[in-house]
C-alpha positions as CSV (number, residue, x, y, z in Angstrom):
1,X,-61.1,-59.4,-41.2
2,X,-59.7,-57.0,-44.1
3,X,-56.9,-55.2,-41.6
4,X,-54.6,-52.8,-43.4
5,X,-51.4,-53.6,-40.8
6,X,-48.7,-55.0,-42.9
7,X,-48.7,-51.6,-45.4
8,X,-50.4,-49.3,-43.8
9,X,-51.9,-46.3,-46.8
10,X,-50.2,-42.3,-45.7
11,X,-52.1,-39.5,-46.7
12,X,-48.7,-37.9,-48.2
13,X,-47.8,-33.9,-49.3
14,X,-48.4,-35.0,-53.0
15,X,-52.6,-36.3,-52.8
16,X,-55.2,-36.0,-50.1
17,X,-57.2,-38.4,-48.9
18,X,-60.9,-37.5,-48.4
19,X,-62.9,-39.0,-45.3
20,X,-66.3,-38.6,-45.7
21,X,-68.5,-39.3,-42.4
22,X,-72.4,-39.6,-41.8
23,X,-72.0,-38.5,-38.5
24,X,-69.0,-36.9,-37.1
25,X,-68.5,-36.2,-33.4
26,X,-65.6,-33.7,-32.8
27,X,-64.6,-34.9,-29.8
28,X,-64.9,-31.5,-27.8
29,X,-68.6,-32.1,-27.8
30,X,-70.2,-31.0,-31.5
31,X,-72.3,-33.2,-34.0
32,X,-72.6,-32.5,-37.3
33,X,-73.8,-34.9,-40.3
34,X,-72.6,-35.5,-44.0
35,X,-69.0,-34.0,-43.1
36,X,-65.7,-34.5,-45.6
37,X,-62.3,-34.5,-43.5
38,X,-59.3,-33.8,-45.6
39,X,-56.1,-35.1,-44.3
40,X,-53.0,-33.9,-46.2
41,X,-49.3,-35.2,-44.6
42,X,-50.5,-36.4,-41.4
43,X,-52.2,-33.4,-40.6
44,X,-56.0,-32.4,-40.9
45,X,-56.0,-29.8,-43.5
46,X,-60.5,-29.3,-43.7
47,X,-63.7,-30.4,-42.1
48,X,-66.2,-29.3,-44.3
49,X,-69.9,-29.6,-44.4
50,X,-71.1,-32.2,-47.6
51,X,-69.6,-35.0,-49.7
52,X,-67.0,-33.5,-52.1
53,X,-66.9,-35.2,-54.8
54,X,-65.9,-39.1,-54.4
55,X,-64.1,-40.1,-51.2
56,X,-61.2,-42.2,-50.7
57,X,-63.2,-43.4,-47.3
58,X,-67.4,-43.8,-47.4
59,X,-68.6,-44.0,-44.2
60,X,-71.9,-42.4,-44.9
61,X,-73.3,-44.7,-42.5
62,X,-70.7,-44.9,-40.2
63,X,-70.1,-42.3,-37.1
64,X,-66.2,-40.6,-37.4
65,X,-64.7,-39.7,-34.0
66,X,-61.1,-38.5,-33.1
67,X,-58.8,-41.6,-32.0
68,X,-59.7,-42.3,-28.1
69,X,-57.3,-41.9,-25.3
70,X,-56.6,-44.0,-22.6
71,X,-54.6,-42.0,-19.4
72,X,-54.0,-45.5,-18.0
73,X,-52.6,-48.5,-19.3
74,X,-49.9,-51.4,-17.9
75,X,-48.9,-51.8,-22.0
76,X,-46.5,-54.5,-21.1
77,X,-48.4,-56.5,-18.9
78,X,-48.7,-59.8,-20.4
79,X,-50.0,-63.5,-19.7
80,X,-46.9,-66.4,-19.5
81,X,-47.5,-69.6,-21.9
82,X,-49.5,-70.9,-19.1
83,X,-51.4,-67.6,-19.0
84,X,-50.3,-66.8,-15.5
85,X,-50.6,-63.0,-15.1
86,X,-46.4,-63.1,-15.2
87,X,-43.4,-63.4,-17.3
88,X,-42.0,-66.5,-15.7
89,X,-40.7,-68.9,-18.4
90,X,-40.9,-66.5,-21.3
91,X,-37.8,-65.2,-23.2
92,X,-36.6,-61.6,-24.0
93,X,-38.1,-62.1,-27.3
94,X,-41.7,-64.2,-26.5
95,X,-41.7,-60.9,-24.3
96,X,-41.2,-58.7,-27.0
97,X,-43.9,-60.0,-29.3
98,X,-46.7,-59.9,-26.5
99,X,-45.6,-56.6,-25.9
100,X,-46.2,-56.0,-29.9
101,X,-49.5,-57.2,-29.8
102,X,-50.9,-55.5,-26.9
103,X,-50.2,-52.5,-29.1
104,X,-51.6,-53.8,-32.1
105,X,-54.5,-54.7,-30.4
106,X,-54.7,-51.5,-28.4
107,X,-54.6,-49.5,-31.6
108,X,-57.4,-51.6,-33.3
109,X,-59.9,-51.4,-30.7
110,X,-59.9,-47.9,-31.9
111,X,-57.1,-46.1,-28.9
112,X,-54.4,-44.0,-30.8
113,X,-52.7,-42.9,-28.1
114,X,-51.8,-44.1,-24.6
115,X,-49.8,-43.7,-21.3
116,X,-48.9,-46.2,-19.9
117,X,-47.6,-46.0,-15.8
118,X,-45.8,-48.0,-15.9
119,X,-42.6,-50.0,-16.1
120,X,-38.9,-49.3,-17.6
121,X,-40.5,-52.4,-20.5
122,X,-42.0,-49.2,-22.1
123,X,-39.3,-47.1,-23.0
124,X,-38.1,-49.7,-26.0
125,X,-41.8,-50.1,-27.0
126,X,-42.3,-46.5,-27.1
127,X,-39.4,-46.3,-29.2
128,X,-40.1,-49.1,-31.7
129,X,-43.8,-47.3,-32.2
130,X,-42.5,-43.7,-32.6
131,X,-39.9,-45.2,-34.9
132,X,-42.6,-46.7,-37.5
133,X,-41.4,-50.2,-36.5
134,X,-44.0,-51.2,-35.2
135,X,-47.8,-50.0,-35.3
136,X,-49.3,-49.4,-32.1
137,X,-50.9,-46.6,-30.4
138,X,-49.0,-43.1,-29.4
139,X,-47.1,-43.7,-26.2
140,X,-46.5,-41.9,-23.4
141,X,-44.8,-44.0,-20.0
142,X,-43.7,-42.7,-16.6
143,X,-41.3,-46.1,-16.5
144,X,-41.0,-47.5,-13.2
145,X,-43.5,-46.0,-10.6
146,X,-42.1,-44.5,-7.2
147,X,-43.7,-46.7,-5.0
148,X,-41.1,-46.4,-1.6
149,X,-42.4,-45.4,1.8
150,X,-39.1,-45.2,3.2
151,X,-37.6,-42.9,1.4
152,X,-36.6,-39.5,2.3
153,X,-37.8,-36.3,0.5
154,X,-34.7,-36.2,-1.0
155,X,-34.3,-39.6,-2.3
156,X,-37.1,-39.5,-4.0
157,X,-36.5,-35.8,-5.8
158,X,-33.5,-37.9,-6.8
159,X,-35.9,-40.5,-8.4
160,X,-38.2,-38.0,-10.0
161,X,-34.7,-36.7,-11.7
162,X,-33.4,-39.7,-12.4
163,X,-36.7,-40.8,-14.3
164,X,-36.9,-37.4,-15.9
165,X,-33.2,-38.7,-17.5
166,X,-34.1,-41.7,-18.9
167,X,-37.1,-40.4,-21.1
168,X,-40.2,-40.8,-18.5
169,X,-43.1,-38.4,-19.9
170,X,-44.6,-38.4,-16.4
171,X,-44.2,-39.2,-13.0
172,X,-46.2,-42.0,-11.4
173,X,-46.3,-42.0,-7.7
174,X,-47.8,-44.6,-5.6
175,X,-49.5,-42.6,-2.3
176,X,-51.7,-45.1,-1.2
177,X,-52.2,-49.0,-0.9
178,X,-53.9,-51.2,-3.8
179,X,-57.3,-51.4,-3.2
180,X,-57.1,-55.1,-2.3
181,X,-55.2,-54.0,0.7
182,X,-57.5,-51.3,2.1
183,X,-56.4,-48.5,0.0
184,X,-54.8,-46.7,3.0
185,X,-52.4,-43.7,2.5
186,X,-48.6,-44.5,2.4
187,X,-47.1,-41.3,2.3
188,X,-46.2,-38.2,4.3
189,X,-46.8,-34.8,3.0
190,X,-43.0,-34.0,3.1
191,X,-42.3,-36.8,0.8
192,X,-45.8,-36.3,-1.7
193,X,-45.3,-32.9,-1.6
194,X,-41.1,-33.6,-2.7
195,X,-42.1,-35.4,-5.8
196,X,-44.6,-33.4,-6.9
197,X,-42.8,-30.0,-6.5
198,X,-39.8,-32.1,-8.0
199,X,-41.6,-33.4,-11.0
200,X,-43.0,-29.6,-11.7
201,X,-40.3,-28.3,-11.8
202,X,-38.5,-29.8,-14.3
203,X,-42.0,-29.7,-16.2
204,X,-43.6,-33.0,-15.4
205,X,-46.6,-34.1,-15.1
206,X,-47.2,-36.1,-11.7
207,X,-49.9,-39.3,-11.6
208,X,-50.8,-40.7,-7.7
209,X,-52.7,-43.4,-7.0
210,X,-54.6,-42.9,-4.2
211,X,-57.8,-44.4,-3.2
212,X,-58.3,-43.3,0.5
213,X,-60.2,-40.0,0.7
214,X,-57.0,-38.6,2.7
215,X,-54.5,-39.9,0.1
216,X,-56.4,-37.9,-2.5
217,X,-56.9,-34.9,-0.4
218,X,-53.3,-35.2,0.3
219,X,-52.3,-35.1,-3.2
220,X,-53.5,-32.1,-4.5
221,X,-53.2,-30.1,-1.3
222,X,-49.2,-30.9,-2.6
223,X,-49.9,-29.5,-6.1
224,X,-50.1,-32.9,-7.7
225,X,-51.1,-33.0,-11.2
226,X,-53.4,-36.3,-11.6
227,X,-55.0,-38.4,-9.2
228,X,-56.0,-42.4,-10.2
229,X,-58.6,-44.1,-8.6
230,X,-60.1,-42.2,-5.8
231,X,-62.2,-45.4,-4.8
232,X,-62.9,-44.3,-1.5
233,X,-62.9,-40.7,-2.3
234,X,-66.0,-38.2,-0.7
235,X,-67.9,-35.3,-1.9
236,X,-65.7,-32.5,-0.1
237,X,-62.6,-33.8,-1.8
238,X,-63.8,-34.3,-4.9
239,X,-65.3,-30.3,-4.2
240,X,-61.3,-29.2,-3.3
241,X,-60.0,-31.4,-6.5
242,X,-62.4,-29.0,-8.4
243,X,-61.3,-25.8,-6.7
244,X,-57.6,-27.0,-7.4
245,X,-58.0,-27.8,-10.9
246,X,-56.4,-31.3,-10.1
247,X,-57.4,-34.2,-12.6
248,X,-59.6,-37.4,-11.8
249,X,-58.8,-40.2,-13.2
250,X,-60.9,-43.2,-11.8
251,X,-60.8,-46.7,-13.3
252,X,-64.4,-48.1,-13.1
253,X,-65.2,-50.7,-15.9
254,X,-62.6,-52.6,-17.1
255,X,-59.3,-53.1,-14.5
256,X,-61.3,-54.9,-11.8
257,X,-63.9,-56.7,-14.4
258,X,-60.3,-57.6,-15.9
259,X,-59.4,-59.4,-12.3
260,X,-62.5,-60.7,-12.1
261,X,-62.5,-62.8,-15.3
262,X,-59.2,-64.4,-15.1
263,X,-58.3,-64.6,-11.4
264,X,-57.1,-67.9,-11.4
265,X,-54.4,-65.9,-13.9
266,X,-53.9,-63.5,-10.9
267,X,-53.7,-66.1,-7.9
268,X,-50.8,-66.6,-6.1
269,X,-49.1,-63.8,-8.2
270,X,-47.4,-60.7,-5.4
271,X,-50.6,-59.5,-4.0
272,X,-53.0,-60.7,-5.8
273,X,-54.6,-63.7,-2.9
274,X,-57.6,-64.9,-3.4
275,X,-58.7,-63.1,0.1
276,X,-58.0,-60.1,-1.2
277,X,-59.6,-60.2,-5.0
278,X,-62.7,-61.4,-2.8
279,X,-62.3,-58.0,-0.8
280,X,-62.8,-56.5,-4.2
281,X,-66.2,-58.3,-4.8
282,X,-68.0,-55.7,-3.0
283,X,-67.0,-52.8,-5.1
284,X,-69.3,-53.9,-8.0
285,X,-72.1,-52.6,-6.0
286,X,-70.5,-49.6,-4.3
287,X,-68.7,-48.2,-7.3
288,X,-71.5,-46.8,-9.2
289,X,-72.5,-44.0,-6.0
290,X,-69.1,-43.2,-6.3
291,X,-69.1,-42.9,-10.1
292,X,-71.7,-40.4,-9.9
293,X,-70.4,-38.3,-7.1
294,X,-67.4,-37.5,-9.3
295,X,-69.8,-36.8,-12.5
296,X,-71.9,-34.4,-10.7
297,X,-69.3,-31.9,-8.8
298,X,-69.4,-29.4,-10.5
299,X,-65.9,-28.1,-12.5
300,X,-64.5,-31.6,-11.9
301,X,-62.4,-32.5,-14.3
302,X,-62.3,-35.9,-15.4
303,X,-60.2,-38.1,-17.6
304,X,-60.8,-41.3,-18.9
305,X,-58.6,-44.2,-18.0
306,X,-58.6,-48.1,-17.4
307,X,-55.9,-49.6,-15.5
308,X,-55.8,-52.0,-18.4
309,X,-53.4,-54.7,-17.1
310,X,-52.7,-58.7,-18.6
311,X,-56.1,-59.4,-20.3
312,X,-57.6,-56.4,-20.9
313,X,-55.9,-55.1,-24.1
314,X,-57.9,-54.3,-27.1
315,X,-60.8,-54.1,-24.6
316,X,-60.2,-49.9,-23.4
317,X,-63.5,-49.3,-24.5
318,X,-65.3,-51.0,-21.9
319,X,-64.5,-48.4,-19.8
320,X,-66.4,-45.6,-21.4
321,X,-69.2,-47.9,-22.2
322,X,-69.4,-49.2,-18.1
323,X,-69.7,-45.1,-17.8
324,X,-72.4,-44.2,-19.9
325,X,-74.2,-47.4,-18.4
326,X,-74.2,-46.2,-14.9
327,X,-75.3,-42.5,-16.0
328,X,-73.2,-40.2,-17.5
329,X,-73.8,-38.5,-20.8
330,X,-72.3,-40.4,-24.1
331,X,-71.2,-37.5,-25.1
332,X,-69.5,-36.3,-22.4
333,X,-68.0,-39.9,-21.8
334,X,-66.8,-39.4,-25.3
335,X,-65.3,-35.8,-24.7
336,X,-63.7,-37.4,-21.4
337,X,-62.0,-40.2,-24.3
338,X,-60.7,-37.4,-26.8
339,X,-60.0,-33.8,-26.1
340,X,-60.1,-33.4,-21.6
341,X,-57.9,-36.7,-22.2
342,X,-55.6,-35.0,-24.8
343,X,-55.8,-31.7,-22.8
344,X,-54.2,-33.7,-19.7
345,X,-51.5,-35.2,-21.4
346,X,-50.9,-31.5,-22.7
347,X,-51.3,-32.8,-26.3
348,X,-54.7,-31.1,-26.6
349,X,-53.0,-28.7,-29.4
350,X,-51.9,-32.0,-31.2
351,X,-54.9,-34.9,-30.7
352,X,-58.5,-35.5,-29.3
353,X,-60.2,-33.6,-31.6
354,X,-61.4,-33.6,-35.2
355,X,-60.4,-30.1,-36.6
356,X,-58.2,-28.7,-38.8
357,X,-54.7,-28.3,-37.6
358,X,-55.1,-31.5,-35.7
359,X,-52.9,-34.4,-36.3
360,X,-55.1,-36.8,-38.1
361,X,-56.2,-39.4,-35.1
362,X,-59.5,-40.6,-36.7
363,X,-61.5,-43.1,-36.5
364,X,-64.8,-45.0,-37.7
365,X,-67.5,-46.9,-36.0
366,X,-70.5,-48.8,-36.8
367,X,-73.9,-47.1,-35.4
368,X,-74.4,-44.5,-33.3
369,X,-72.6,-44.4,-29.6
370,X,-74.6,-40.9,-28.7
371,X,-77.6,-43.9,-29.0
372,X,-75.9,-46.7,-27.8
373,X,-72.3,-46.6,-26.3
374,X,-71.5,-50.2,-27.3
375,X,-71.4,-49.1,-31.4
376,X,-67.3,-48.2,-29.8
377,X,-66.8,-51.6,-29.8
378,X,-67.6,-52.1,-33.4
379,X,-64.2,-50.2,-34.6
380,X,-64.1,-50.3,-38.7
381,X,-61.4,-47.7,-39.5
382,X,-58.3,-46.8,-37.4
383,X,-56.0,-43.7,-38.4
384,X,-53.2,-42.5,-36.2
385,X,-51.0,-39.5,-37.9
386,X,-52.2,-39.9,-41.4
387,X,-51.6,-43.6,-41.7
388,X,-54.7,-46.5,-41.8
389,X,-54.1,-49.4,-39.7
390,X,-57.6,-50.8,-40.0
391,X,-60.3,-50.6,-42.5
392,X,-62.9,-53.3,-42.7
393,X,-65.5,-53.4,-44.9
394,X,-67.5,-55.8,-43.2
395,X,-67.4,-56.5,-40.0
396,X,-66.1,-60.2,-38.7
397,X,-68.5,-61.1,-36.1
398,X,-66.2,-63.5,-34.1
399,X,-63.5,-60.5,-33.7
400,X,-63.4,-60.7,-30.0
401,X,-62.0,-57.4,-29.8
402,X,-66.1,-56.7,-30.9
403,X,-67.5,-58.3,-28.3
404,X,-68.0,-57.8,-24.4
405,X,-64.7,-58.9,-22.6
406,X,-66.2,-59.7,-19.0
């Protein structure tokens, strides 16, 4: 496959580079055909109706999107040698390169930028990316998630401070149990409320899991920014998230698929017994009412995110494709991936969209995904901030990163 990685091409100050699409979806929900997209130092500079002249990228029969967005990765979850879901036996540098390519990956399976909640692993691979070290998509990371039922409101406005110093972009708060173990709510208002209020304050955005109707009720009656999951979530909750103007962030097609298809990776690893992944079973057939609950409340605002842990990387996309196959709009689904995503992470004056201004996230797939969803898996051209990381010509039909992953 013809990947430009090891040099990747900048659209500099001193020549523009020309994009010319078939079809080009904005990302905030417009269509338009036979478009040129200038992009001048990093930046888009024009989107303009018609080819102008000969472009430096023909993709007249390709469809152009803005780079998608994932709210919710693990980026540094990785397989050992034996491909047990953990690090066990693996050196601070075999760390390092799995780390390496799960952003490579990420980033060629069409995702620019990401947030990943979390662990501490992130901050040096955030660093390394934003550096132009290494290639990978834009990274946002809470670091290590609050996650402590014990502590006291104050303790854990001492945490949210504490992650605020070392570089966390957001705060992620664990207010309920895994869905493996019932999903119940672990925290009191006093200490939900403490963290959220803390993290506000000192300008944070705050991310809870929370799959008990209760644990997501709790969380934005305490002013909590995002909510992840919402498994068990009902109709007037999801009508008070809308009122509150508090972000859903379910994870319906790719996390538990993920368990699903390696779970003798998962076995025997913390939680993860082979009672409870067959308590999860279940939610294959009871996930889709959910799913379209949340799509049709009105003035819900929805996010798109996978939970992407060990094995899912490069595969983001299932998720908006398991969307679209259990009812909603592809274009909505799509808007979800680009601009309410990039709105979210209060980037929405930087990314998820196709327009000038915009920093020049842009990428190319084969077919149309307003016809069928699955042309996102077939990613041709990648650019994140000016720079290509993938072009291919022709498409390599053993690329598993094309292909289903569950």
């Amino acid at each position: 496959m013809g990947l430009a990685m090891a040099a990747p091409s900048l659209a500099s100050a001193e020549r523009a580079v020309t994009i010319h699409a078939g079809k080009l979806l904005d990302g905030r929900g417009g269509m338009a055909s036979d478009m040129t997209i200038t992009v001048n130092d990093g930046k888009i500079v024009s989107v303009e109706q018609g080819a102008a002249g000969q472009a430096d990228y023909e993709f007249g029969d390709l469809t152009v999107l803005p780079g998608l967005i994932d709210t919710h990765v693990h980026i540094t979850k990785i397989f050992n040698h034996e491909g047990r879901a953990t690090e066990e036996g693996l050196t601070d540098e075999e760390r390092g390169l799995k780390w390496a390519e799960n952003a490579w990956i990420t980033l060629a399976g069409g995702f620019t930028t990401v947030q990943s909640i979390g662990s501490d692993d992130d901050f040096p691979l955030r660093a390394a990316i934003t550096n132009g070290r290494l290639p990978g998509p834009r990274l946002l990371t809470s670091g290590q998630p609050f996650g402590d039922p014990g502590a006291t409101p104050e303790e854990i406005r001492a945490y949210v401070r504490a992650a605020k110093a070392k570089g966390a972009d957001v705060i992620k708060i664990f207010a309920s149990k895994s869905s493996r173990d019932g999903g119940g709510p672990t925290l009191t208002d006093a200490q939900l409320g403490a963290a959220c209020d803390e993290a506000r304050t000192l300008g944070l955005r705050t991310w809870v899991h929370a799959h008990a109707a209760s644990a997501v009720r709790q969380a934005t009656e305490q002013g909590c920014y995002a909510v992840t999951h919402g498994r068990f979530v009902t109709q007037d909750v999801l009508d008070l998230l809308a009122r509150n103007g508090t972000y859903m962030e379910p994870s319906w097609g790719v996390v538990q698929q993920n368990y699903m298809a390696h779970a003798k990776d998962y076995v025997g690893i913390g939680n993860y017994t082979q009672e409870a992944l067959a308590r999860m079973l279940p939610y294959q057939e009871t996930t889709p009412p959910v799913w379209q609950m949340m799509f049709h409340t009105p003035g819900l605002k929805i996010l798109s995110g996978t939970d992407a842990v060990a094995g899912a990387e490069g595969h983001n996309v299932e998720e908006i494709i398991w969307r679209v196959e259990h009812g909603q709009s592809a274009m909505d689904a799509i808007v979800d991936a680009t601009s309410t995503d990039a709105e979210a992470l209060q980037l929405g004056d930087r990314i998820g969209a196709v327009a000038p201004g915009m920093e020049a996230d842009i990428i190319a797939v084969g077919g149309d995904p307003l016809r069928d969803i699955t042309a996102l898996r077939d990613v041709r051209f990648v650019m994140k901030g000016g720079k290509v990381y993938k072009h291919v010509e022709t498409p390599d039909p053993g690329d598993p990163i094309d292909k289903p992953a569950f």
